[in-house]
C-alpha positions as CSV (number, residue, x, y, z in Angstrom):
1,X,-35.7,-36.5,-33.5
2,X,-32.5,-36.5,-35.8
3,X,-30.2,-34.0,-34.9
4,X,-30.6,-31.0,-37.6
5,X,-27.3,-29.5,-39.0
6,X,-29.0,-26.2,-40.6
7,X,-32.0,-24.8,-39.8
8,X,-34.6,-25.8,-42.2
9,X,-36.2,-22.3,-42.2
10,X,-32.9,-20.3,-43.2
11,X,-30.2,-22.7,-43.6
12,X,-28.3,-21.1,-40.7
13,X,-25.2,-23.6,-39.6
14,X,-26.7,-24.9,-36.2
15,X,-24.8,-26.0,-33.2
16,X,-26.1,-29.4,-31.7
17,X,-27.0,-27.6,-28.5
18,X,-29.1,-25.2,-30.1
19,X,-32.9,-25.1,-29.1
20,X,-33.5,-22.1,-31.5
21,X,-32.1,-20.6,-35.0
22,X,-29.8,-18.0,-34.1
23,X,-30.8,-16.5,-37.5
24,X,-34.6,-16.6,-37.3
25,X,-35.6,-17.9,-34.1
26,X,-37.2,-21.5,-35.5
27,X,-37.5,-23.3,-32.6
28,X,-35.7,-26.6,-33.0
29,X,-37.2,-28.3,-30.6
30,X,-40.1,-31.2,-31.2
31,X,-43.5,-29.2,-32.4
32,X,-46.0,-28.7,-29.3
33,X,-48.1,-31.5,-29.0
34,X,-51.9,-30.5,-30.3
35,X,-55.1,-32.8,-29.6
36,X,-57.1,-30.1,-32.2
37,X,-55.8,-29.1,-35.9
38,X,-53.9,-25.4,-35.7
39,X,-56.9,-22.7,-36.2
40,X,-56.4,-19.6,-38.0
41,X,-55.9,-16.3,-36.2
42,X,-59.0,-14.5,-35.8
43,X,-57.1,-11.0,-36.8
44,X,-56.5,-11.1,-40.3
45,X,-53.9,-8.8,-39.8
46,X,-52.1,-11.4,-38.0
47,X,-52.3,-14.6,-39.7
48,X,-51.7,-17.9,-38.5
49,X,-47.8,-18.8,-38.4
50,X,-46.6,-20.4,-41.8
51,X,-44.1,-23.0,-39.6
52,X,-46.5,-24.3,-37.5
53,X,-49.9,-22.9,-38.0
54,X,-50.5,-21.7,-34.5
55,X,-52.9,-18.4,-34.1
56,X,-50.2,-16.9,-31.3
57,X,-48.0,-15.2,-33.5
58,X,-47.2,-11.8,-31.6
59,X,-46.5,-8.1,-33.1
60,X,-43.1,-8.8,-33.5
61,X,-43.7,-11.2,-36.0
62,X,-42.6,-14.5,-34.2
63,X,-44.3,-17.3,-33.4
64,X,-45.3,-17.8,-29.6
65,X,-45.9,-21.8,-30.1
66,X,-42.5,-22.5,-31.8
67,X,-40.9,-19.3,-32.0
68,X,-40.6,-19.4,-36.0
69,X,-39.9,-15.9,-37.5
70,X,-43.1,-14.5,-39.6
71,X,-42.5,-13.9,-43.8
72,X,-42.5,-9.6,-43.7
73,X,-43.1,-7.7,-47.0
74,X,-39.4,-6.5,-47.7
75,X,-38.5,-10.3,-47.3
76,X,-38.7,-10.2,-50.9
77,X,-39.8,-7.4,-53.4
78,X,-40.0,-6.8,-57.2
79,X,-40.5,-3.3,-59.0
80,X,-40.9,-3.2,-63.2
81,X,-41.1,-0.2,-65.3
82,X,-40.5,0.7,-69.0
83,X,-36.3,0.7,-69.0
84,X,-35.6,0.1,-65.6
85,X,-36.7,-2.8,-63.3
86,X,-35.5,-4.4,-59.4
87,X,-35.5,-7.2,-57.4
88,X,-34.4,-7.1,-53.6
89,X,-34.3,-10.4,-50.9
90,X,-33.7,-10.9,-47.9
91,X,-31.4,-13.8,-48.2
92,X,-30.8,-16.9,-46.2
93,X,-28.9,-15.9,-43.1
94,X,-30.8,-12.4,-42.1
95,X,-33.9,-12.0,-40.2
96,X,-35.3,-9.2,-41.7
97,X,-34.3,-7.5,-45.1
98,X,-32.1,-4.2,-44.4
99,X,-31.6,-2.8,-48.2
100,X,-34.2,-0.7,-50.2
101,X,-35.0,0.2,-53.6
102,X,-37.2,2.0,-56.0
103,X,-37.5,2.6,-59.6
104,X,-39.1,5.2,-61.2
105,X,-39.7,7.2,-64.3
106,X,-40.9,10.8,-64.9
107,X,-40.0,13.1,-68.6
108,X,-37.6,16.2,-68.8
109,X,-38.4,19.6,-69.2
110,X,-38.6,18.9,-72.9
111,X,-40.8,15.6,-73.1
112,X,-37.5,13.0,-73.6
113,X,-38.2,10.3,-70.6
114,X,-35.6,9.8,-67.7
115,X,-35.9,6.6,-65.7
116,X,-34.3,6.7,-61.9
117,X,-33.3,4.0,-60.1
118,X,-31.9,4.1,-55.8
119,X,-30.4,1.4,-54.1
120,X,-29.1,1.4,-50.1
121,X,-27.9,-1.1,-47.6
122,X,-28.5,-0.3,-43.9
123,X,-25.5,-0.7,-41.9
124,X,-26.0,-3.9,-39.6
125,X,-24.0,-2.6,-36.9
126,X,-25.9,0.8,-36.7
127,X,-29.8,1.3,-34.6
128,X,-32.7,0.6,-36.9
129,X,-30.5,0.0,-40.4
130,X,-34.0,-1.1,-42.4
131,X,-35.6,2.1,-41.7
132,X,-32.2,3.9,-43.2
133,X,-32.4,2.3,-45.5
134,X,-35.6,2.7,-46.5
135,X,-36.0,6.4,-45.8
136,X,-32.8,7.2,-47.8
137,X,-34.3,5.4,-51.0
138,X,-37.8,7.7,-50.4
139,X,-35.6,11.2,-49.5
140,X,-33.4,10.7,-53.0
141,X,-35.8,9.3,-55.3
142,X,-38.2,11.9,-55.0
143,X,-35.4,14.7,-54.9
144,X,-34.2,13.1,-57.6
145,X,-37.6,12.9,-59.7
146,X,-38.5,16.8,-58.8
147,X,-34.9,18.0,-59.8
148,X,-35.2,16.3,-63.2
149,X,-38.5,17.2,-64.2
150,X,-37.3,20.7,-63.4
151,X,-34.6,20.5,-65.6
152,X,-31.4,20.3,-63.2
153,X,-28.1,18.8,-65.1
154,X,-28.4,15.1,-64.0
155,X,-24.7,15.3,-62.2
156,X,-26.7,18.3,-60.3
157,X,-30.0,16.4,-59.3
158,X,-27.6,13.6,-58.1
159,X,-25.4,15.8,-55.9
160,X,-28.5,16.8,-54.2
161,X,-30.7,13.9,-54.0
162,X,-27.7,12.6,-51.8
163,X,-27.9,15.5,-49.8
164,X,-31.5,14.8,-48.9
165,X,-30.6,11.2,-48.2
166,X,-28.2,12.1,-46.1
167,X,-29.7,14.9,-44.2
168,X,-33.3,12.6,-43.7
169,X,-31.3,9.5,-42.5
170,X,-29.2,11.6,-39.8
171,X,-32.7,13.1,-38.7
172,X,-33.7,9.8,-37.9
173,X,-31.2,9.9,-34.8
174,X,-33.1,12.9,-33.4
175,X,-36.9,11.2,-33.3
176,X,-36.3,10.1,-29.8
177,X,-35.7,6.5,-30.4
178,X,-32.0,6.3,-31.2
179,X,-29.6,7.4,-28.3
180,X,-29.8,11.2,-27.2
181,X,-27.7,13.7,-29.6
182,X,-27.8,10.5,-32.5
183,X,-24.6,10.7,-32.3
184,X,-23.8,6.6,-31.1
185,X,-24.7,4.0,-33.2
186,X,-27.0,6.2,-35.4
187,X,-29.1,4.6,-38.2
188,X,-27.2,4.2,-41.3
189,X,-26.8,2.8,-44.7
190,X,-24.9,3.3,-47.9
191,X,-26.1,4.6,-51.0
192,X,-26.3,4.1,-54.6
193,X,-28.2,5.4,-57.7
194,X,-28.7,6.0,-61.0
195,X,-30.4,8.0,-63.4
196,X,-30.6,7.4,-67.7
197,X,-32.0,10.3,-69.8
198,X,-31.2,11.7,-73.1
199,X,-28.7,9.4,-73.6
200,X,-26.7,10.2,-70.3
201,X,-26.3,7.6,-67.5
202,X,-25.4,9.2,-64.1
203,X,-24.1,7.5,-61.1
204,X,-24.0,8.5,-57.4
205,X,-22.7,6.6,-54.6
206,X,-21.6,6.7,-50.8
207,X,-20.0,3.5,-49.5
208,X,-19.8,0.1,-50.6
209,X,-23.2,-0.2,-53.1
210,X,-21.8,-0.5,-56.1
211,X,-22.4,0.3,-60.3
212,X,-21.6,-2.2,-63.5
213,X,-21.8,-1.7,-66.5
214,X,-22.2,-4.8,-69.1
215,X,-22.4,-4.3,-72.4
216,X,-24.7,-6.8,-74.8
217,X,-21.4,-7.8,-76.8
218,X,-19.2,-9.1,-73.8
219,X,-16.5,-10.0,-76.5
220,X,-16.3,-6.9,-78.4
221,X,-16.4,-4.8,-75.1
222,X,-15.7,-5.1,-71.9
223,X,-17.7,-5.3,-68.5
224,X,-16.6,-2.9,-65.9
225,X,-16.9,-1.4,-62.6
226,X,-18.3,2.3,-62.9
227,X,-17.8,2.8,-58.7
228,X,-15.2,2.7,-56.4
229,X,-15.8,1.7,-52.4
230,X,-15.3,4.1,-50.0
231,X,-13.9,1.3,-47.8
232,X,-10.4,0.4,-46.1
233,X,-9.2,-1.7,-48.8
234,X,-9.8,0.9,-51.5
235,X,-8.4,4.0,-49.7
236,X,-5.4,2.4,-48.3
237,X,-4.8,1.3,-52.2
238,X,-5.4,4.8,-53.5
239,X,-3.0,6.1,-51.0
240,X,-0.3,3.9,-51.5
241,X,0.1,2.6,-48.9
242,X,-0.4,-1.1,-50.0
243,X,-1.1,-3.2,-52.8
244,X,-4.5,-4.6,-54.1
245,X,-4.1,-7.9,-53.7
246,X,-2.3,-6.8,-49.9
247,X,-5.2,-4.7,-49.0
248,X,-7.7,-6.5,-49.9
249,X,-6.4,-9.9,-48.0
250,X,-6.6,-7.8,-44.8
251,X,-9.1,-8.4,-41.8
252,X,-10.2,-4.7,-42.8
253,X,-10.3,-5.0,-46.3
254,X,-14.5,-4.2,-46.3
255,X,-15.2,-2.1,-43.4
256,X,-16.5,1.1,-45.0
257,X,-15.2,4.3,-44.8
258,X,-18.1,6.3,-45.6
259,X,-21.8,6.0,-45.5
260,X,-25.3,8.3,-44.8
261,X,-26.0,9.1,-41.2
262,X,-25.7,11.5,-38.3
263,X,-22.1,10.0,-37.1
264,X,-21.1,10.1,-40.5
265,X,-17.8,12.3,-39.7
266,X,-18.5,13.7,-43.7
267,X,-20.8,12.9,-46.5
268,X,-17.9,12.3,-49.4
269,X,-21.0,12.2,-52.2
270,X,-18.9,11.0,-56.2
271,X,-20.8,11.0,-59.0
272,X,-19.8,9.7,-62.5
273,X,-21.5,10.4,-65.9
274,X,-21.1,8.8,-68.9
275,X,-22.4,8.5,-72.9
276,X,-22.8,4.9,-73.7
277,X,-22.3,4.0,-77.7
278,X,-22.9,0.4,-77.3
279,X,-26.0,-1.5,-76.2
280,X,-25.6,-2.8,-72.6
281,X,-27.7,-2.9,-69.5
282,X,-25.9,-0.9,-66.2
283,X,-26.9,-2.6,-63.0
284,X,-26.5,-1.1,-59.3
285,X,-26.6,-3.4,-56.3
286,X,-25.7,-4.0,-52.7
287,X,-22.8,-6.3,-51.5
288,X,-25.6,-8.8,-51.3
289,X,-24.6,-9.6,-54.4
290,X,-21.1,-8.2,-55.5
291,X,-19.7,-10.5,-52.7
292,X,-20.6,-13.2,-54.7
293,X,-19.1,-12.0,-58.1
294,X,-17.0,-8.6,-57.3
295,X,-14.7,-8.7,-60.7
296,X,-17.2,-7.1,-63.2
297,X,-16.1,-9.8,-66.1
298,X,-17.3,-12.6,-63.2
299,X,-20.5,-10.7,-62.6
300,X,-21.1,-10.3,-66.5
301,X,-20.9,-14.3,-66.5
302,X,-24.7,-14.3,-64.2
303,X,-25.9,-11.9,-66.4
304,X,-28.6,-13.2,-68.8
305,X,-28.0,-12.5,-72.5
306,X,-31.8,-10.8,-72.7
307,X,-31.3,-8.8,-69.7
308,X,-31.5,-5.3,-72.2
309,X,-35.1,-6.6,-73.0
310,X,-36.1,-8.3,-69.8
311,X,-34.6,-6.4,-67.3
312,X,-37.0,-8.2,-64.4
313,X,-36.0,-11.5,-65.4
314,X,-32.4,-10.6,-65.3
315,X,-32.4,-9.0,-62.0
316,X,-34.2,-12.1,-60.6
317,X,-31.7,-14.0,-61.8
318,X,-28.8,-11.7,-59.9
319,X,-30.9,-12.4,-56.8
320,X,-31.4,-16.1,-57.5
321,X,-27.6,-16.7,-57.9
322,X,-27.2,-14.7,-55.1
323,X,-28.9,-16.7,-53.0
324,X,-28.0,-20.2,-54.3
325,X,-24.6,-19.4,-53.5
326,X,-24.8,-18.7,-49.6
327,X,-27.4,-15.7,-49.9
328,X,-25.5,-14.9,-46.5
329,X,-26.2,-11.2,-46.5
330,X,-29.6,-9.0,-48.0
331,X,-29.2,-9.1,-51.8
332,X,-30.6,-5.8,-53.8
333,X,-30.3,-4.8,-57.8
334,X,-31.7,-3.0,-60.4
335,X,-31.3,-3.6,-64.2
336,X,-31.8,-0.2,-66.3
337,X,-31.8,-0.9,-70.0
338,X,-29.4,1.4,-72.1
339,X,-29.7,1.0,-76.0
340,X,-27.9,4.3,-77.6
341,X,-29.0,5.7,-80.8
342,X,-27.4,5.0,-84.2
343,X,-24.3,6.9,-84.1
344,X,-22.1,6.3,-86.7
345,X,-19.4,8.1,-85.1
346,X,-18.9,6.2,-82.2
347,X,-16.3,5.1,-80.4
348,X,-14.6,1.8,-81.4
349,X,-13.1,-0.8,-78.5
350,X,-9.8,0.9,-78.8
351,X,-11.3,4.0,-77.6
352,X,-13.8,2.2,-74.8
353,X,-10.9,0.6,-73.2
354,X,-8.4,3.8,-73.2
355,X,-11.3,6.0,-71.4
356,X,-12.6,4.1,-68.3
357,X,-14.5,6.3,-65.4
358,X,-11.5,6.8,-62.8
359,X,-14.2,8.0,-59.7
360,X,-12.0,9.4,-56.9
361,X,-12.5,9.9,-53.1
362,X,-13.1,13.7,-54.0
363,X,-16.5,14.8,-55.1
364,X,-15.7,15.0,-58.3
365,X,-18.2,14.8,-61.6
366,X,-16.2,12.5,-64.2
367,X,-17.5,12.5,-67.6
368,X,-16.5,9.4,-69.9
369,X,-17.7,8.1,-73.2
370,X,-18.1,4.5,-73.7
């Protein structure tokens, strides 16, 4: 047998001693020798395994003839609705998918529609980061869907669906399967969302997730970054105490300085708002993807030119890109839609560029027209 060089499950760089994929425990050695064809599993709930067609694939969701890690339903996941639509992977390198996501729409006290979109990335290093993840996307989004349809300012409902993400995600320390107290190696994730109604876009965020904004006419108006990391690089830069390009060169550059979760030392929620005048699409996503394009101009490039009108397509197409290009860590986004109302009064490119959202460290609300 040929000595493999990646593993042809996950493409994870192999080692020539390696008997398994350190990424998703293929075994590497020859398949087991069978005198009878592989039969199905008799439990439907636990089909046969999709490497080697063995029935003894265990709980866990690996194979016990060759050890091949089972296909899970957040491996890959699609959500559509009317203005707002998401796409999350796993990736190539991970064994199981850490980020969550929804996207949702409910109306305003007076009948104008509001679509909602949350995205969060479990923190690897932290216990049980999927199910952070996960119950920080359910704690928000319906927080966030209650507060709006009870007519809370959108810069409110966001302020306090964080809150509930937080608070949920720490009481996941406390359920008796994390360390006593929660207080080591808690579950965590950071935290991202958005919300479009009446012609307001509103963004929340805690940690490294991240908010673009890309308008239709990439000529006539620039792409940008509407979020700003609460990581090392960033908050050495905003003290200044280094230079970007000397901040972000360093070792430490990404390790995040803030995220949801019961060792969280403080939960440093920003928010930014702002009026868009020009027809564009604002996307939120996980460093999944960012890592792979971070300048918003470079991220703009990936975008397709339809993504206002197929917002599914176009976050596929994040993901895809994503992926072809290492897919080394989970890769979340969501695409909402934003096409304004005639205003004949709106603001020309001058005036876009000489008002960009400055979000800060402090929990501030910034309001910007663009």
């Amino acid at each position: 047998m040929p000595q493999q060089t990646v593993c042809p499950t996950c493409a994870e760089p192999l080692d020539p001693e390696d008997v398994f994929c350190g990424s998703c425990g293929l075994s590497l050695a020859d398949p087991p020798i069978r005198t009878d064809p592989p039969q199905a599993s008799a439990d439907p709930a636990r089909p046969g395994c999709v490497h080697c067609g063995a029935a003894e694939v265990a709980a866990d969701g690996y194979c016990e003839a060759c050890g091949g890690v089972q296909p899970r339903p957040r491996d890959h996941q699609e959500r559509s609705l009317a203005g707002v639509a998401g796409v999350t992977d796993r990736g190539l390198r991970h064994h199981r998918n850490e980020d969550a996501f929804t996207v949702a729409a409910t109306s305003l006290p007076g009948g104008e529609p509001a679509v909602v979109a949350v995205v969060c990335d479990g923190v690897s290093s932290s216990a049980r980061p999927d199910e952070a993840s996960a119950t920080a996307v359910d704690a928000a989004s319906e927080s966030l869907l209650t507060a709006l349809e009870q007519g809370q300012r959108p810069d409110t409902a966001m302020r306090g669906a964080i809150a509930e993400a937080a608070r949920a995600v720490a009481e996941l320390a406390n359920d008796g399967t994390t360390t006593p107290g929660g207080s080591l190696n808690a579950p965590a994730c950071t935290y991202v969302s958005a919300v479009s109604a009446a012609g307001l876009v509103t963004i929340g965020w805690v940690g490294d997730t991240r908010a673009y904004w890309i308008p239709d006419d990439r000529v006539g108006a620039e792409p940008y970054r509407l979020t700003e990391d609460d990581s090392w690089a960033a908050r050495m830069v905003a003290a200044g105490l280094m230079g970007e390009a000397e901040a972000y060169a360093d070792p430490r550059a990404h390790a995040i300085t803030g995220w949801l979760g019961a060792d969280a030392e403080e939960i440093d929620p920003h928010t930014v708002s702002f009026t868009p005048h020009v027809p564009g699409v604002l996307l939120i996503c996980t460093d999944g993807l960012w890592n792979y394009a971070e300048a918003a101009t470079d991220l703009a490039e990936v975008v397709r030119a339809d993504a206002r009108t197929d917002p599914l397509a176009a976050a596929r197409t994040l993901v895809r890109f994503a992926v072809e290009a290492g897919g080394h860590d989970n890769i979340t986004v969501a695409v909402l839609p934003i096409t304004p109302a005639a205003d004949e009064h709106a603001p020309t490119l001058v005036d876009l560029r000489a008002v960009p959202p400055q979000p800060t460290y402090a929990p501030t609300v910034a309001t910007v027209t663009v």
